[in-house]
Every structure is written in C-alpha cells, then in structure tokens.
N, C-alpha and C positions, 0 to 999 in steps of 0.2 A: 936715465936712458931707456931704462927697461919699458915704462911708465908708457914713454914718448913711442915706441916702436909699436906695444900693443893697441898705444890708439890710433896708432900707421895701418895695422894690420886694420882694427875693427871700422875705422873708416874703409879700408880698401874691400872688405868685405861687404858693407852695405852697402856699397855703389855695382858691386859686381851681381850681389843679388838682386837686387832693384831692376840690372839689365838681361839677367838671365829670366826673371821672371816677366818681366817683357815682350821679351821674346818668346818663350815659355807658353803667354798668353794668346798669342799673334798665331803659333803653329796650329794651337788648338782650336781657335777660329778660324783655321783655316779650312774645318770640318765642315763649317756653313756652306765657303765655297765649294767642296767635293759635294755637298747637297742637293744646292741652284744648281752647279754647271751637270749635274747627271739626269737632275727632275727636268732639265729643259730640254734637255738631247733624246728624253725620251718621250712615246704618247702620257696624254692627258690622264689616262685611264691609270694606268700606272707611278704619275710622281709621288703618292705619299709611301710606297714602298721603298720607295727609293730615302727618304727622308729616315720611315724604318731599318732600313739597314744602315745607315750612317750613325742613327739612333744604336744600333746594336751594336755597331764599331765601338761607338764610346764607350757604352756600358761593361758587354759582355768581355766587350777587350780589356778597358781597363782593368777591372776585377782579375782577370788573367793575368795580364802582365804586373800589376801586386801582389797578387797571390805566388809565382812561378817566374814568368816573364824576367822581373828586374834581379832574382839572385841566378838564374840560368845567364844573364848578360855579363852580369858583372861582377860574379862569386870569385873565387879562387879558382883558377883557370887551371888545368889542364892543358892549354892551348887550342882544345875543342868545344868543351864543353867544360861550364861550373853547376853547383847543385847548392842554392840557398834558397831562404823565403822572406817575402817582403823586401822593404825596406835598408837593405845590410845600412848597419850602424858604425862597422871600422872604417879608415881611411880604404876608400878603393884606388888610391896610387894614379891617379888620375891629378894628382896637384889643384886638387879641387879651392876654390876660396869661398865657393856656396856651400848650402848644406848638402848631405843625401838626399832629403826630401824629398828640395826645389828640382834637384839633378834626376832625380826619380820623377818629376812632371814634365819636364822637357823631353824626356828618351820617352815619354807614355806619348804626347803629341807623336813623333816620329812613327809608334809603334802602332798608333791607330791612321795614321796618313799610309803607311803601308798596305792597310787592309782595304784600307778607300778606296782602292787601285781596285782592288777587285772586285769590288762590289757594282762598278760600271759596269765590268763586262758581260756581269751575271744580270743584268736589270732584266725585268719584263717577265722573268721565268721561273724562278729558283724557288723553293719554299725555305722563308722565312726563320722556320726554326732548323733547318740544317745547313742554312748559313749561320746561324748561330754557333751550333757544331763548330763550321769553322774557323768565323772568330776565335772561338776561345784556345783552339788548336794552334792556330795562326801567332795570335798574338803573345799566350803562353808558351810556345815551345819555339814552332820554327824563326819568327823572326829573333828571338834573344839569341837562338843560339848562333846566325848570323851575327847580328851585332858584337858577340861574344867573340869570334874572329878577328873581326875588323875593328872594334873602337876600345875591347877590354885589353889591358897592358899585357898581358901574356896570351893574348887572343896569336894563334900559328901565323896569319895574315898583319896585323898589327908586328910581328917584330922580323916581318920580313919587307916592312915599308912601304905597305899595299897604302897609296893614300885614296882616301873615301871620303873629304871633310866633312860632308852634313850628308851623303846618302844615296848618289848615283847607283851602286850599287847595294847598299846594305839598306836602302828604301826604296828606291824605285822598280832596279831592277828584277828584285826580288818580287816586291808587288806584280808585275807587269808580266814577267813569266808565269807565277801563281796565277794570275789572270787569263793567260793563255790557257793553262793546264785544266783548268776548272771550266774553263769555254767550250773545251774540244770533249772532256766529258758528258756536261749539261747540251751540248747541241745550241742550235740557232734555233732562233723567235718563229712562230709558225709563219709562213706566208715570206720568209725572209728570201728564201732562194726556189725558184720554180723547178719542177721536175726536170727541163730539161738541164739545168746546173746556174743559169740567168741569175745575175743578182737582182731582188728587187729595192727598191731605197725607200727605208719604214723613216719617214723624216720626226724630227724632234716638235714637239708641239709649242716649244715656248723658245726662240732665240735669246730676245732680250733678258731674258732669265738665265739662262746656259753664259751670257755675258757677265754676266753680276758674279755670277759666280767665278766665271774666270777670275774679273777684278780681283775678290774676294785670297782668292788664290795667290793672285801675282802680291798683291799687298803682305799677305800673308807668308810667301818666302823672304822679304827685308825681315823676317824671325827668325824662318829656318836655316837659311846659310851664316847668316854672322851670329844667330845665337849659338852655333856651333863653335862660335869661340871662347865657351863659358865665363865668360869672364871681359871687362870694358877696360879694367886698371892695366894698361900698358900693353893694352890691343888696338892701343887708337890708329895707327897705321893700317895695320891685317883686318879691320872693320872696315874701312874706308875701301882698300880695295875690294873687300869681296862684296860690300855694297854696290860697285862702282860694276866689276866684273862681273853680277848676276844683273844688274839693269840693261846691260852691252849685250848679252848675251839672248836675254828674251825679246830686248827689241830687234836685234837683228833676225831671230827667228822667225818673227812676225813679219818683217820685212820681206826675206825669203819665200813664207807662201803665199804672200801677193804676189810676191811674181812669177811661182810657180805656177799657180792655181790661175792666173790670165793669162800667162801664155800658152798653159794647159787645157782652158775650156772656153776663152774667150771674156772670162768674168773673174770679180776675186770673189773666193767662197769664205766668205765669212766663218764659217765652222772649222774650216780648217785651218785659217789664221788665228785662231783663240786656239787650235791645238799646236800648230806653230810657235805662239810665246810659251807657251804651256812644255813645248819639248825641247826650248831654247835656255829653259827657267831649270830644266831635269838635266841636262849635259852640261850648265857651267856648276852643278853643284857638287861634284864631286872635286871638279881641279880650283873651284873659285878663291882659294887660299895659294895659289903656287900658280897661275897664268898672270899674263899681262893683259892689259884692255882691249889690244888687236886680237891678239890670242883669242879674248871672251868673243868677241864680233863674228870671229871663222866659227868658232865650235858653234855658237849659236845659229848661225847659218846654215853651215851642213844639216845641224840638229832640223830648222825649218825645211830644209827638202828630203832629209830621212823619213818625217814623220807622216808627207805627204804620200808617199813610196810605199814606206809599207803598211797606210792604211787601203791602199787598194791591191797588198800582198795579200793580206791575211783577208782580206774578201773574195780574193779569186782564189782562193783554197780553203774558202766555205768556214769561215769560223769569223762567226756572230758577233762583233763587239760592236756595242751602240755607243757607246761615247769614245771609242781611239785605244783605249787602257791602253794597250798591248802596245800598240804606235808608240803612243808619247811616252808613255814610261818606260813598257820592258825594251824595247829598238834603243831610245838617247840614252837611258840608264846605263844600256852595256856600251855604246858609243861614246857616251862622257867620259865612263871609268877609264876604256880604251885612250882618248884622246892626253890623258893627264900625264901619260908614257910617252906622249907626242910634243905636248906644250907646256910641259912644266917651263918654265925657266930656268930652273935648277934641275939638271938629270933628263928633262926632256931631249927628248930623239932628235928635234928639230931644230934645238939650243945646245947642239955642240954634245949631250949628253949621250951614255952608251945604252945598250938597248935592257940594261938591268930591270927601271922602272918598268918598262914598257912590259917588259917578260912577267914581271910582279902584278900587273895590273889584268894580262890577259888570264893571268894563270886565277887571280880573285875572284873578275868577273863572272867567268867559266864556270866557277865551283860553284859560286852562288848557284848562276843562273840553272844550273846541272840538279843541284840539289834543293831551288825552290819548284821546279818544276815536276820534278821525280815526286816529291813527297805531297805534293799541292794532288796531282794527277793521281797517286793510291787514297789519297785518304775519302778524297772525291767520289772514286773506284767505290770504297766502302761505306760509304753513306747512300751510294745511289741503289747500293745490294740491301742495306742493314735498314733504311728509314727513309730512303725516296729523296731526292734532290729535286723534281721535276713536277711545277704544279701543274694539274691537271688541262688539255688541251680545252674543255669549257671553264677554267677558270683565267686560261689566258686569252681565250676571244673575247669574255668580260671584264678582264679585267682586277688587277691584285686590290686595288684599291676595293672595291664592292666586294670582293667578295673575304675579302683576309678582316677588312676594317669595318665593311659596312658603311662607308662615304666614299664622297668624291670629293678630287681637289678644288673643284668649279664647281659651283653653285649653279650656274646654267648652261652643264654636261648634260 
C-alpha cells in the first residue's frame, strides 16, 4: 500500500509541475507583451528603451528577488515582514506538491510583471540606470514584502482572509500606484502639456504592435490566474472557472470601451479598447477563484469604463502616463480587490454575505496602495537628489535610443 500511494503521490507531483511550469512559462512571456504593447504606445525614437527596461526588469529584478525578494516573501513571517536568502529549502506551509524552485519562477514572473507596470509610465524620460536603482529596490524589497502579507501563511493580511488569488492588488495595484508616484516625481514628456495647462496628445508610433502586444498579454494571463492554483490534480473545477471568469471578464471590458469611446467621441478608439481588455483582465484577477460568470461580465465592465475615466483623470491633473499604467492597473487593481467584498459568492456583500470581506479587502487594498506609493515617491525623491532620474532635455528631443544606444529601431528613421 505504501508502494501504491508514493507512486500516487509522484505521479500527482509530475503532472502538477508540468502545469505550474506552464504557466510559469506563459507569465514570463508575458514580458514580450509589456515590451510591444509600451514600444508601440510610444514615438519611434524611443522603443528600444523601452525593450531596455523590460530587459532590466528581468535581469536586474530577477537577481533581486533571488538574492532577497523570495526569502523577504516567504521566510518565517512575523506577519510583516520575513528575512531569508535565496531559495528556502524547508516546507513553506503553503501545501505545495512542486518544488521550491519551480514555486520560486512562478512568484519571479509576478515579481517582474509588477515592475512592468512601471516602466510604461516612466517611458520617453528616465535614465536607464536609475531605473535600475529601482528595479532592484522594487523587486527585492517592496514588492516581497507585499506579497509576504498577502500570499505568505502568516502574512497579517492572509490570515485575516484578504483574498488576492493571482494579484489585483499584491500586482497590480501595487505596480500602478508605484507608477503614479514615480510619474508625479520624474514629471511629464516635454511638449506634453502647453503653458497654458492644454493637454497636448504625443500619439504612439506603432498601433499594430501595441496590439500584439496586448494579444501577448491576454494569452499570457490563461498563466497568471489559474497558475495561481499551483497545482492541476484536483483543481480541475477551480481552473475551469477562473479560465472561464478571466475570459468573461476582459471581453466584456473591451466591450465596454467600445461603447464608451463612441458614444463619447463619435468613434471607437482602438487604444483604449486594448486598455479596456487589459483592465478587464486586472479586476477579474483578484476575485476569479470565488465569482460566478455574471459576476466576471459586471466587474469587467465597470473595469472597461473605469479605465476609460481615469485616463482622462490623471491627464487633466497633468501626470504623464503614455501607456494608461495608472488606469488599467493601479484604478481596476484597487477596484477588482474592492469588488471581491462585493461578488464573492461566498461572503460577498451582494450574495447574501456581511460586510466582513468587504471591510478585509478595503482595509488590504489601502495599505498596499498607501504604502507602494509612500515608498515608490521617497525612494524616487532620493535618486532624483543622489544620481538624477531625468535625461537630459537634448537627449529627450533626440531621443533615448541614439543617444543611450547609438541606433534606431527603424532603419528608415
């Protein structure tokens, strides 16, 4: 019997790692699309910096969050904050049936999708190497030690039933504020907004690219939400719907700014219906394990005319984001987490349940968003006193590409 059970277990093991690294594979490709979709939203002169900083994501982040990142997440909690390096090799209580490793590549995807958030809003302007700075800041310290709340078993937020399945707020919204904080710092693109307060619209040079990228992306969350179920053996239900709830969810967002965006200017705007699925795909991800399919279709909705709202918020109060960040992620981020206290099925406000979740979720989201913002905005502060944040104004009339690389992305620029 004993025989018979371990090769229960070691078949159930293979088949789970098979599917975590799967998905695994799918979030980290999902890097390609934060590539396209930012190198198209922005000018021509500009996309291989953009590619550079996605490039630094992986790099300079990974290394962080191996080095510091994974034992700050997932060490022996305190319920704030753990303190290990690398790898940890003990059982982390998480009822894992992969390894540490595998389970350390999957939260690296998450940890570098977090910082991609930010590196849109910075486009066009930033020097290179103190975004690096913050990479490594970023992804070694503040985002684990979120995560460390929310997904580690003694995290203060995890055993107060904050649910977050794949990252509304311990990804997105976190990104997304970060993004804001670091925006309002670094300033807007020159020529962006005229003396007298006018926005002016610095348009993206490549659509169809900024599209591929979306794809890229939308493909790439059928990774990030059900691989958050670490594991296939006896998930087959809870995969299905949150396959089923994140697909409902970004097409009805998409839906949404078509018809916002034509009743609002007489046309549909293409750029913002790819940020529509995009903030439809960020508000079913925190509840997509606990809503029903109606459920995913409203949140993704609202999620499509949130995102269209407050990208022309955060423009008429003068803070520069050339691809949405802030929009789609930090706006649905805290909207999704919010909405999970609304439509749970279980415990939801709208399903009969009391207002406990709801108070759990506002009180989560908050702190994130409180404290990626706070720390995002000093550290920003300190780099822009200690090593300069802000390339210089001839090298942003020329251009990051010529002048940081020495080429162009176009050959007949």
């Amino acid at each position: 019997m004993d025989d018979i059970n371990g090769l229960l277990n070691e078949h159930i093991s293979a088949i789970n790692t098979v599917w975590v690294a799967l998905c695994a594979a799918l979030i980290f490709f999902m890097e390609a699309g934060f590539a396209l979709l930012e190198a198209g939203f922005i000018r021509a002169k500009n996309a291989m910096s953009i590619i550079a900083k996605v490039i630094i994501d992986i790099t300079f982040g990974g290394v962080a969050f191996f080095v510091l990142g994974f034992g700050i997440a997932y060490g022996v909690s305190n319920g704030w904050v753990a303190f290990d390096f690398g790898i940890i090799e003990r059982d982390l209580g998480l009822d894992l049936t992969v390894s540490n490793q595998l389970f350390w590549f999957i939260q690296l995807g998450f940890a570098i999708a977090a910082i991609s958030i930010v590196s849109g809003a910075l486009a066009e302007r930033m020097k290179l190497w103190s975004y690096a700075i913050l990479v490594v800041c970023f992804c070694g310290f503040m985002y684990p030690l979120i995560a460390n709340w929310v997904w580690n078993p003694q995290g203060w937020l995890a055993i107060r039933g904050f649910n977050d399945f794949a990252g509304s707020a311990a990804v997105h919204a976190m990104g997304g504020f970060s993004a804001l904080a670091a925006a309002m710092v670094l300033g807007p693109r020159i020529g962006k907004y005229s003396k007298d307060g006018t926005s002016n619209t610095i348009p993206g040079h490549n659509l169809p690219l900024a599209s591929v990228g979306a794809f890229i992306l939308w493909f790439g969350w059928f990774g990030f939400n059900p691989g958050s179920t670490l594991g296939a053996v006896g998930n087959w239900e809870l995969i299905g719907s949150v396959v089923v709830n994140t697909f409902l969810a970004s097409a009805s967002g998409g839906i949404a700014t078509m018809f916002y965006t034509y009743y609002s200017y007489g046309k549909i705007d293409i750029t913002m219906v790819i940020n529509g699925i995009l903030a439809g795909l960020v508000s079913i991800t925190a509840g997509c394990n606990v809503v029903d399919p109606m459920s995913a279709i409203i949140i993704g909705f609202i999620a499509g005319i949130l995102v269209d709202v407050a990208v022309l918020f955060f423009d008429k109060i003068k803070i520069d984001d050339p691809v949405g960040a802030i929009a789609v992620h930090g706006i649905n981020g805290l909207f999704g987490t919010i909405a999970v206290g609304l439509f749970a099925s279980e415990g939801g406000l709208f399903f009969g349940g009391s207002t406990d979740l709801l108070i759990t979720q506002i009180i989560g989201v908050f702190t994130i968003i409180i404290f990626s913002f706070s720390i995002t905005f000093i550290l920003m502060k300190i780099l822009k006193n200690i090593v300069g944040i802000r390339i210089t104004s001839q090298e942003e009339e020329a251009g990051i590409d010529s002048v940081s690389f020495g080429v162009k992305s176009y050959s007949n620029e």
